[in-house]
C-alpha positions in Angstrom: 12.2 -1.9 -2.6 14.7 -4.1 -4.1 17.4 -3.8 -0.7 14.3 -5.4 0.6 13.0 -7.8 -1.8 9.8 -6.3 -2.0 7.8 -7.4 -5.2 4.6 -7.4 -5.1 2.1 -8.9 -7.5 -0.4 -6.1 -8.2 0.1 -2.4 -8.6 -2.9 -0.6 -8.1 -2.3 2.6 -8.6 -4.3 5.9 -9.0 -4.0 7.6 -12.4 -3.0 11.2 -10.8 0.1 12.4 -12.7 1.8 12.4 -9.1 0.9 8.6 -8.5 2.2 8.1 -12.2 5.1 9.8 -11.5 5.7 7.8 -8.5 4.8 4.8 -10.7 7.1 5.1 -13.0 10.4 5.6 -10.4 9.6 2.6 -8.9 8.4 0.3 -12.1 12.5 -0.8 -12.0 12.1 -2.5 -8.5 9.0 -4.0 -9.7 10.1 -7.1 -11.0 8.3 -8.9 -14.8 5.7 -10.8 -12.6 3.9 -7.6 -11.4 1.1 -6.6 -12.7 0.0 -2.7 -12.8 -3.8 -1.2 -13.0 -4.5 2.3 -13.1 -7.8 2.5 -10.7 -9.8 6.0 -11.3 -11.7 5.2 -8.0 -8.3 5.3 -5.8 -8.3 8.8 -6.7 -9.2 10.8 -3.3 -10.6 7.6 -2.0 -11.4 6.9 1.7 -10.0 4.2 4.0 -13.1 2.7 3.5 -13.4 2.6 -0.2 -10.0 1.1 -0.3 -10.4 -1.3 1.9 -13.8 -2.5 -0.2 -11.2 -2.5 -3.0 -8.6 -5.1 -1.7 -11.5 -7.0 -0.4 -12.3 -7.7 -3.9 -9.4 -8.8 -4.9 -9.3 -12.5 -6.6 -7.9 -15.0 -4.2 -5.0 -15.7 -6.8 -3.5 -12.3 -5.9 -1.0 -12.9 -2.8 0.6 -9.4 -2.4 -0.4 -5.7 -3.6 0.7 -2.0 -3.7 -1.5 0.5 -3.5 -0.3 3.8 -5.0 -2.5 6.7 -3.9 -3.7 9.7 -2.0 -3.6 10.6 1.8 -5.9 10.9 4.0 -7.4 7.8 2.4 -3.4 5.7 2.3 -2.8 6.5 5.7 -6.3 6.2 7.2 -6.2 2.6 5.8 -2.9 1.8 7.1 -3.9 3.2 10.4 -7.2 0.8 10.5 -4.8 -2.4 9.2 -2.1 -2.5 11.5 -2.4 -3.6 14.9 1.1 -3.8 16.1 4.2 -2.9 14.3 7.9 -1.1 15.9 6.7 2.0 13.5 2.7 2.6 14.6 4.1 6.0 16.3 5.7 7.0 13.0 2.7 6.0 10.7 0.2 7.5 13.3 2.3 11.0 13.6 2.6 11.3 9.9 2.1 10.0 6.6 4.4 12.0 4.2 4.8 11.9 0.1 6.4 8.6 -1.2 6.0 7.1 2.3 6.5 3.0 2.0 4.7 1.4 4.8 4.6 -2.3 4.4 1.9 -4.2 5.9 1.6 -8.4 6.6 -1.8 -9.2 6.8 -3.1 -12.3 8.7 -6.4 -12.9 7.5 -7.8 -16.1 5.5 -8.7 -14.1 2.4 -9.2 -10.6 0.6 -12.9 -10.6 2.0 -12.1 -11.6 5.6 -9.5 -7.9 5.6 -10.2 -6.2 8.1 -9.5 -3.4 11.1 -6.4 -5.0 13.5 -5.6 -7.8 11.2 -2.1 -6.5 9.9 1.1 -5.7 11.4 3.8 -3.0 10.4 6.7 -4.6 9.4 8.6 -1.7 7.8 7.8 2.2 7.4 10.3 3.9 5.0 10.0 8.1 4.1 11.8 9.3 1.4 14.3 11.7 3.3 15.7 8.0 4.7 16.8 7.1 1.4 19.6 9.8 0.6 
């Protein structure tokens, strides 16, 4: 996150000691703008009741990292992105401490929707060593 500059605003995370865990290895990176939120609901949520979730967010918020369970992560990422060098990779697999970061063009939280991101950058874990 930091080789790439990635801070985001919002944390949203889901309050599984896993998630925490995760959480706390990257809170470093994070930056003393970001705000964090343990969410209950993200636990074992769908794509769908994530997606209702960043559709919610206030308009102030301009970037935000969801922390959270598969299928529900990947699902979501899957409906998002449209285009991106790493579809292939993010449709194959979605694997433990996966980063796939998303650029959304859409004219506010409320208009997300299915197509209206593109995959920028995918990062797994066994990359980083």
């Amino acid at each position: 996150m930091r080789r790439k500059r990635l801070r985001p605003e919002l944390v949203l995370c889901s309050p599984s000691l896993r998630t925490r865990q995760t959480l706390e290895a990257i809170e470093p990176s994070l930056g003393k703008g970001c705000s964090v939120e343990l969410v209950p609901q993200l636990y074992a949520a769908s794509e769908l009741e994530l997606l209702e979730r960043l559709q919610a967010l206030p308009e102030s918020v301009s970037s935000v990292m969801l922390i959270g369970h598969n299928p529900g992560l990947q699902n979501l990422a899957l409906v998002l992105a449209s285009r991106g060098a790493d579809l292939p990779q993010l449709e194959e697999k979605f694997p433990t401490g996966v980063l796939a970061t998303l650029v959304v063009q859409s004219e506010s939280w409320a208009a997300l929707g299915p197509g209206v991101a593109e995959l920028i950058d995918y990062v797994v874990p066994r990359q980083l060593g």
